[in-house]
N, C-alpha and C positions, 0 to 999 in steps of 0.2 A: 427462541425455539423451544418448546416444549418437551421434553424429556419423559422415558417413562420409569419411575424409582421404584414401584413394584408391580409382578405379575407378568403378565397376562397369567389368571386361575380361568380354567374352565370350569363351570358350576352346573348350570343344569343344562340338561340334555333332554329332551322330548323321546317320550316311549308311547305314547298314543300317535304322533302321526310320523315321528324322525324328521320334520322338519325345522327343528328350532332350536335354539341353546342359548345361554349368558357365558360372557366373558365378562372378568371383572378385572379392573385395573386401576393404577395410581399414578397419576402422574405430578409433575413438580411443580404445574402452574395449570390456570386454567385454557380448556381447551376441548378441540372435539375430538373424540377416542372414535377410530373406525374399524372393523374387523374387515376385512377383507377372504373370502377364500378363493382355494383355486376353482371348484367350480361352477363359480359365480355367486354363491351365498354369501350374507355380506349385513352389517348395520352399520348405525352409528350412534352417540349421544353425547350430548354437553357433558364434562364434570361437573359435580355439585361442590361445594366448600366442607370443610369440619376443621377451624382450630387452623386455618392454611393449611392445610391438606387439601386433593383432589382427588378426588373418584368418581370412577365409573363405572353403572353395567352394562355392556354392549349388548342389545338384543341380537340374536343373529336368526333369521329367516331363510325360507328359501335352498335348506339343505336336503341333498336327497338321502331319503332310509335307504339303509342297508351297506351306507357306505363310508368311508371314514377319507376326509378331507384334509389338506393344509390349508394352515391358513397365517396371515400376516396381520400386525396390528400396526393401523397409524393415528398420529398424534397432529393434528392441523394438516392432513395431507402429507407428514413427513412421516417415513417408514422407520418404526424404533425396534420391530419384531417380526423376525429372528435376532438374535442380538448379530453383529458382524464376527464372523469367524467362529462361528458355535462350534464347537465339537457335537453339539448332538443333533438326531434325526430332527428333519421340521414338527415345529407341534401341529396336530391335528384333533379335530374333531369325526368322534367314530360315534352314525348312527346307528339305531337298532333295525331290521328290517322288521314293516308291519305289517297287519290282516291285509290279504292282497297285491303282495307285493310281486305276489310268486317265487320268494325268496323261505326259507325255512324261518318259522318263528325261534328267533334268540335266546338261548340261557341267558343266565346272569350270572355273573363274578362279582361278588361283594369281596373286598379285602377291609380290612376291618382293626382296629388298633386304637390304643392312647396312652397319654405321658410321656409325651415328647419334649425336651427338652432342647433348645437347638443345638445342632452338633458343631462340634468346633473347627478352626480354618482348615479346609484341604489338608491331607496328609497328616493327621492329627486325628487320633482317637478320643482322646479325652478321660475322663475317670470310670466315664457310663459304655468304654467300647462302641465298636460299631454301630452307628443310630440303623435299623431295619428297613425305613423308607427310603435314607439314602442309598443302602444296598439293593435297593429292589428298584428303584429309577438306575442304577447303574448298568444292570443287569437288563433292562427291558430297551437301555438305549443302545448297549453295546451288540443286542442280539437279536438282529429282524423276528427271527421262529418265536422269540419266549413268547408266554400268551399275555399280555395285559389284564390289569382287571377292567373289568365295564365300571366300575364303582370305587371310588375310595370312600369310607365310612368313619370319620373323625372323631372319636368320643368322647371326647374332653381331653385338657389340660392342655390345649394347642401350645398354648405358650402360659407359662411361670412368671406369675409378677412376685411372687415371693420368695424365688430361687435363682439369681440370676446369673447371668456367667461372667467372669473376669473380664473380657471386656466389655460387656455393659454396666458393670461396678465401675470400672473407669473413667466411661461415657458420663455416668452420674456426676461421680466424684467433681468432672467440673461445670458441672451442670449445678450445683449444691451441697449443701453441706452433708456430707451421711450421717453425722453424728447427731444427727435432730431427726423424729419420726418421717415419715417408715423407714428411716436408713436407708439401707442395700437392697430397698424395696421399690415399685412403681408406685410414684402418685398421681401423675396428674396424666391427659391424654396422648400428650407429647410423647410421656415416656412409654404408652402404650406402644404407639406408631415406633419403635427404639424396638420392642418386643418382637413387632412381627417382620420388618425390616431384616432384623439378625435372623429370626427362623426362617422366613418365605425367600430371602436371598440366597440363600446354599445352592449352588450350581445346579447340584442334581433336584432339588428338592421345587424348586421355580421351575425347572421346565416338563417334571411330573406333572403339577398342578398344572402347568398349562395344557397337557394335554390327554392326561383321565380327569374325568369330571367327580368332585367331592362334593361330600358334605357333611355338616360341622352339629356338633353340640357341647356347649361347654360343658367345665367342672368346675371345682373347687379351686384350683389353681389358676385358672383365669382369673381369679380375684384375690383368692387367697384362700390357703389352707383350710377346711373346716368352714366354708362358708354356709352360714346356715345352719349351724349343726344343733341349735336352738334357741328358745327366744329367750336365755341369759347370756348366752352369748353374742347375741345379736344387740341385745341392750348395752350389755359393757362396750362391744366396740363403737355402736352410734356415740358412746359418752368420749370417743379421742376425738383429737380436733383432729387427724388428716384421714378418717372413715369416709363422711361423706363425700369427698372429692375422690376419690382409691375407687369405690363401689360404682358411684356415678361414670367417670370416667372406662372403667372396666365398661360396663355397660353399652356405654357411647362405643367405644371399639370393637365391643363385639360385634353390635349391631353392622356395622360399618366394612369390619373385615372377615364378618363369616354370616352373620343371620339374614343378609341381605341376598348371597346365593345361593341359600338353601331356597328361594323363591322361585315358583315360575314365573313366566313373565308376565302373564295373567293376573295372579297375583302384584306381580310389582307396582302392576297399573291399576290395581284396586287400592295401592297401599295410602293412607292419606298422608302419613308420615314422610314416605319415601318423594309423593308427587309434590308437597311442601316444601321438602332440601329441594328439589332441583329447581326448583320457581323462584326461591330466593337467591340474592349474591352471595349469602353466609350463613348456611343453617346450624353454623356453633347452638345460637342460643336455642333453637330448636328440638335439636336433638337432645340437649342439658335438659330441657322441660318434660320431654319423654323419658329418659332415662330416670328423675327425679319423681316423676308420675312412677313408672316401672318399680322403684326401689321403696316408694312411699306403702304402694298396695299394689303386689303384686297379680293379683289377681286381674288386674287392666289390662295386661299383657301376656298376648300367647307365644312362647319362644317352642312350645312341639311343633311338630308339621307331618306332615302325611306325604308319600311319595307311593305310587304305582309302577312298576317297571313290567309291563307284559300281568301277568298271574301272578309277580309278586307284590305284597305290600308291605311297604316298610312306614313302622308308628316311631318318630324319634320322638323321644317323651323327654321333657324337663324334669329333670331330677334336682335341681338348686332351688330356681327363684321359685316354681310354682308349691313349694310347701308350707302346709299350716305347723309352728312353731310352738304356739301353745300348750303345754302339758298335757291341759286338758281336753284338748280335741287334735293332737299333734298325725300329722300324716304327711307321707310323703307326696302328695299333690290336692290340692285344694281341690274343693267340690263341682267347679268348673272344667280342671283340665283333666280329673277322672272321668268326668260323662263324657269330652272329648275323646280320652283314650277307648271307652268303649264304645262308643256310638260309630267310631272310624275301624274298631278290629270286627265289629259286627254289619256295617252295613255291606251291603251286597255277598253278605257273608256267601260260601259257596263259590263265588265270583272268581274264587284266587286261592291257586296252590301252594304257595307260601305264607305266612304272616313273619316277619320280622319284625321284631319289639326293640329298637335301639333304646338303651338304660345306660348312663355313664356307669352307673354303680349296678352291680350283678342283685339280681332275685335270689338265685342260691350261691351261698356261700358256703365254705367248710362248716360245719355241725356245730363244731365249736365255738365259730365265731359270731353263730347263727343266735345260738345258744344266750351267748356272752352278751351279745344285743339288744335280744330280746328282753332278758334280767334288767340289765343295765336300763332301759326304756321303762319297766317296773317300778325300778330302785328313783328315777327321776319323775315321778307321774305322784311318789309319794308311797306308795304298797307297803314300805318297811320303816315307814316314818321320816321325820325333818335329817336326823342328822345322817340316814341312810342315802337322803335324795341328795345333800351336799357332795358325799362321796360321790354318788351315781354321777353326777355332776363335772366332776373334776377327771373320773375313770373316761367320761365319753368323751372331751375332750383331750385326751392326753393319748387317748388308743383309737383315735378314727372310729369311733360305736355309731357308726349313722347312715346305715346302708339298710336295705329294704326292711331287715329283721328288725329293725329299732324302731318301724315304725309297724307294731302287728298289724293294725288295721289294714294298712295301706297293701299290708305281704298277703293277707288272705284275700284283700278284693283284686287283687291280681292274679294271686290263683287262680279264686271261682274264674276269672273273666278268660285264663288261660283253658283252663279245662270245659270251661263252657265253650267257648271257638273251636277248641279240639276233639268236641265227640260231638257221633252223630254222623249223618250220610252226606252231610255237606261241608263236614271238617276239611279243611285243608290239609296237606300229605306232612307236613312239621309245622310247628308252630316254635320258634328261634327266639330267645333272648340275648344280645350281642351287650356285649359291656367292655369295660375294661378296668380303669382304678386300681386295683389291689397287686400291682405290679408281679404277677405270673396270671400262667395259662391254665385253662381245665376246660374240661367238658362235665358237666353233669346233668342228669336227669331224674324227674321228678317219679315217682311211682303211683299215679293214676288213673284209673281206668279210660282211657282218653284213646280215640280212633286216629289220631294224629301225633307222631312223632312230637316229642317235645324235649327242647335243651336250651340248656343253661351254657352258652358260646362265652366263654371271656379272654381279654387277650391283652396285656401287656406286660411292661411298658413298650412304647418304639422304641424311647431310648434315654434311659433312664436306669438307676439300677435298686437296691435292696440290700437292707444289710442282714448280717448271715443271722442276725437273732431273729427276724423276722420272717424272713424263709425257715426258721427250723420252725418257730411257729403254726405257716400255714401249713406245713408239713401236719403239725401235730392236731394242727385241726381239722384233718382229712382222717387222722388213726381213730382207729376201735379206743384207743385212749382217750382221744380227746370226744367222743361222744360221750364215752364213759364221766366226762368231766362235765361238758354242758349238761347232764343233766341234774347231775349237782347246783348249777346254774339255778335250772329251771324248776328244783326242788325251793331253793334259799327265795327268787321273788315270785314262786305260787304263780307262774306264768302258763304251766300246762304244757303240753306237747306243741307243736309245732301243725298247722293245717295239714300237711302236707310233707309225707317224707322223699325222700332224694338221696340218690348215687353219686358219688366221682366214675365215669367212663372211660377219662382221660388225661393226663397230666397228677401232681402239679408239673410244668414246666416253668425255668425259671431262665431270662436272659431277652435282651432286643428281640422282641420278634412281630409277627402279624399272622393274622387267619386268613384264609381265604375261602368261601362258601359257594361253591358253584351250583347252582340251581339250572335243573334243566325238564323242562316236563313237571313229573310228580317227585322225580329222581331228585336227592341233595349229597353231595362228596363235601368235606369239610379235609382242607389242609392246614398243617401250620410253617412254617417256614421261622430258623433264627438265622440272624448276621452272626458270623463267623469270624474275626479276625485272623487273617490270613498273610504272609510273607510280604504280597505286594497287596494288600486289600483289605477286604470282605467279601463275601459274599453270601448267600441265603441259604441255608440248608435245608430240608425238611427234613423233618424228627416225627412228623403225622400225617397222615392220608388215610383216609377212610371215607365210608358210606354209611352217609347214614341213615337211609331210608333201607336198608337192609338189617331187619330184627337179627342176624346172624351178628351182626359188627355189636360189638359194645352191650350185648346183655340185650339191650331194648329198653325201655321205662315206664311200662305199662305197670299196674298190680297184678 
């Protein structure tokens, strides 16, 4: 009998008509995965193979707008979900109501976060405190009234092949040798499937995913540290023998456990990749050809995507695999997935009162570090000579120098493309860059003439922490000092000022937490919520609320 080892994740959800969604699931053997709900909506589909693995996406059909369902998952006809004796509410799928429904058109709740590390067993903090998502599934299951979000917004680092936790070091341990490359590290895809197992099983954290719908972008920690961070870096590691099995692999899994429900179902059935695994008994070597395609030239591969919910648009952009590495022509997205990022924030421009730009790594950063980037991107390109590029070199690997500023080109055609969508009569009411990465929170905004709100949203870790030199750091590079410094910076590699200056509005804030952005109308309220370590607990605090389509909150960030 077939068993289900991960999931049920509810992934997408239909905002044009409310009648359709994916469930995704794992099970232990091959078989057919059914959703069932209560009222009457319902699919079903084969699993496909990866490595003896089984998965699935359920299409589910037939759901009415407006209204939020339970529902049950079976495996050959045999019921695996709810699990038996749940403590928590049934999961459900919650539609939006649409044009004509005679129902009010729906806000949206984006909650929004990354650098998750999985948290450890029950009753157990661990050294990173309180993980934020398990406290906010805690809290939304223990208390009918709390509001849910419509969205969970995942922005990398789902899961750490490079950091693992004492018990998946153990798992290894007899699984192989550690003292032979990667070590204490993930190699091959098994030990992916080891990765998200630990993270997706946490009580609270499984039955959130089954029932708010997410969606995923990786980072650097999905594969490892610094992925990408240039093409000498990218040469040294292709030269170890366990690189391309780590990358390939990483790859293979993501696709598998997170880029396959960022898909509509539309999509899935256009997918030629996706309709190939399910046709065969064993798409291992299939998926290995694609990912080895994907890692060989990246540009063959779109890992952004576009989502519409009502007026809003959300652009989830590739910030790892789609970059050109070259010195000489180095940017943070290749010439492809930039006409995609503008061609998607521009068409039907007008059309839609929000834009949402998902970016693992933030557009503005502290001045500092901005600064420090930008040089350092200088100092490697050659500007101060050979033996200035080797330092540059060694500084941008050792200090994470590889967020939007390190790539100028890439930070002004995102400006212009920001400030072009934001002015004018058919600007949308904010234009939102959500990120995360640099484990604390802010708000900042840019200072250009622009008819539309615009901010720089960043928000982690979930759960993970920060050592104290580095918080005094981004501390320091929010102060009147540390401008005072970056420009020193930009004195020493002849870099020039910066396109475009920018404010802190909010924060820093440091510690587990998550954002929430509620969109409703032209209107946008941005909260932040941390886990708390508490007696018997955690729980969520807020430490922010505000409005920000209200030039009275936060200054404004017009010139």
């Amino acid at each position: 009998m077939a068993g289900l080892r991960l999931g049920p994740l509810l992934r997408y959800v239909d905002w044009d008509t409310g009648g359709s969604a994916t469930i995704w699931v794992e099970a232990d053997r091959p078989c057919t995965a059914e959703v069932r709900c209560a009222d009457g909506a319902g699919g079903s589909a084969r699993t496909f193979q990866v490595a003896g693995h089984h998965y699935a996406v359920v299409p589910v059909t037939g759901l009415t707008p407006g209204t939020a369902t339970a529902y049950e998952v079976l495996l050959d006809d045999v019921p695996v979900w709810p699990l038996p004796d749940s403590r928590f509410p049934p999961s459900t799928i919650a539609t939006p109501a649409v044009k004509g429904s005679g129902r009010p058109a729906p806000g949206l709740r984006v909650t929004f976060g990354s650098c998750r590390q999985a948290a450890p067993p029950a009753g157990r903090f661990g050294p990173h405190g309180p993980d934020a998502l398990d406290t906010l599934a805690a809290r939304i299951a223990t208390d009918p009234s709390a509001v849910r979000p419509d969205l969970l917004l995942l922005l990398g680092d789902q899961v750490y092949a490079d950091a693992l936790s004492r018990e998946t070091r153990r798992w290894l341990s007899a699984r192989r040798d550690l003292r032979e490359a990667p070590g204490a590290q993930v190699a091959d895809y098994e030990e992916y499937t080891r990765l998200y197992y630990e993270s997706w099983l946490d009580p609270e954290i499984r039955w959130l995913l089954s029932t708010v719908p997410s969606l995923h972008i990786f980072d650097d920690h999905d594969v490892i540290d610094d992925w990408n961070t240039s093409a000498a870096w990218l040469a040294q590691m292709r030269a170890t023998p366990w690189w391309q099995e780590r990358v390939l692999s990483g790859l293979m899994s993501y696709w598998v456990y997170q880029h396959l429900g960022n898909l509509s179902p539309g999509e899935l059935a256009a997918d030629g990749l996706y309709g190939a695994m399910r046709e065969t008994p064993d798409g291992t070597d299939l998926l290995r050809s694609f990912a080895s395609a994907a890692d060989a030239d990246p540009a063959t591969v779109r890992w952004s995507y576009r989502r519409d919910f009502g007026r809003t648009r959300l652009l989830m952009v590739d910030t790892r695999a789609a970059r050109v590495l070259a010195e000489d022509g180095r940017a943070m997205l290749d010439p492809a997935e930039e006409s995609w990022l503008r061609e998607n924030a521009l068409a039907g421009h007008g059309g839609y009162d929000h834009l949402l730009i998902g970016s693992s790594l933030p557009w503005l950063m502290p001045q500092l570090i901005h600064d420090a980037e930008t040089w350092n991107a200088a100092l490697c390109r050659g500007e101060r000579g050979p033996r200035w590029a080797r330092i540059g070199e060694d500084l941008r690997r050792r200090s994470d120098l590889e967020h939007w500023a390190a790539f100028p080109a890439s930070f002004a055609a995102l400006t212009d493309l920001i400030e072009e969508v934001g002015t004018g009569p058919r600007a949308p009411a904010t234009v939102c860059v959500l990120s995360g990465d640099v484990h604390h929170a802010y708000v900042a905004e840019p200072l250009i003439p622009s008819t539309a709100r615009v901010f720089q949203l960043t928000c982690s870790p979930v759960h993970n922490s920060i050592h104290m030199v580095v918080k005094l750091g981004f501390r320091l590079g929010w102060s009147r000092l540390g401008r005072w410094l970056g420009r020193g910076f930009s004195r020493h590699g002849r870099t020039g000022r910066p396109p475009v200056a920018w404010r802190r509005t909010g924060g820093p804030w440091f510690g587990n937490q998550l954002m929430t952005l509620s969109l409703a109308g032209r209107s946008a309220r941005l909260r932040l919520d941390q886990a708390h370590k508490e007696r018997k607990g955690a729980r969520l605090v807020t430490v922010m609320d505000r409005e920000l389509t209200d030039a009275e909150q936060g200054g404004g960030g017009r010139a």
